[in-house]
Every structure is written in C-alpha cells, then in structure tokens.
C-alpha positions as CSV (number, residue, x, y, z in Angstrom):
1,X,100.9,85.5,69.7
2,X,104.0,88.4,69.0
3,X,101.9,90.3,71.6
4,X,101.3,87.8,74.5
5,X,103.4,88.1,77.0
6,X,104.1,87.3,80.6
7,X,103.9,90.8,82.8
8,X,105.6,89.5,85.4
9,X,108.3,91.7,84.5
10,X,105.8,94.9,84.8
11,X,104.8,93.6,88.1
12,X,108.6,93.5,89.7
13,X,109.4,96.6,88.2
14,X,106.1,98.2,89.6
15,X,106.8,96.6,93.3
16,X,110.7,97.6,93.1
17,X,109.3,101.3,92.4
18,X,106.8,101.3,95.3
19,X,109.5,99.9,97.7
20,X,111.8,102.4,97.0
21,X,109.0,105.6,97.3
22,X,106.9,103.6,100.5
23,X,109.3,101.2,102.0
24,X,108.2,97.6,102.6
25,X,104.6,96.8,103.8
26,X,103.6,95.5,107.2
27,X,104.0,92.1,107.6
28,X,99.7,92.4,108.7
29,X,99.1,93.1,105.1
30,X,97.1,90.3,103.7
31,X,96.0,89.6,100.1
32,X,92.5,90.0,98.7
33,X,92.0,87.9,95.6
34,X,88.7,89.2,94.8
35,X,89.5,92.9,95.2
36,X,87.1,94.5,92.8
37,X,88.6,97.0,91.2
38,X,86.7,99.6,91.4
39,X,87.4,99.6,95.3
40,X,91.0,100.1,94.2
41,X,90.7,103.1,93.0
C-alpha cells in the first residue's frame, strides 16, 4: 500500500511542462478514451 499512489500529481506536472514547451491545444482537440497505445507512439 506504501507504494500506491494517486499520479495525478505526475499528470499536472507533465501537462504544466507541455504547455510551457507547445502552448495550449486547440480548443478542436478532442479526447480518445480507447487510444491504444501503441498508436501513441
């Protein structure tokens, strides 16, 4: 249990990085909750 956590923390810190290096994304951007993630990469 010491080592479950919640990475939503990782997750802000990621998106703070990428808005400072990209900017903000277009508003058209939508989400894809079934994004394999193999087509990520």
């Amino acid at each position: 249990m010491a080592m479950c956590t919640d990475n939503a923390a990782m997750i802000a810190a990621a998106g703070v990085y990428r808005l400072k290096v990209s900017g903000p994304s277009a508003l058209s951007l939508s989400a894809r909750p079934n994004w394999q993630l193999a087509d990520v990469s």
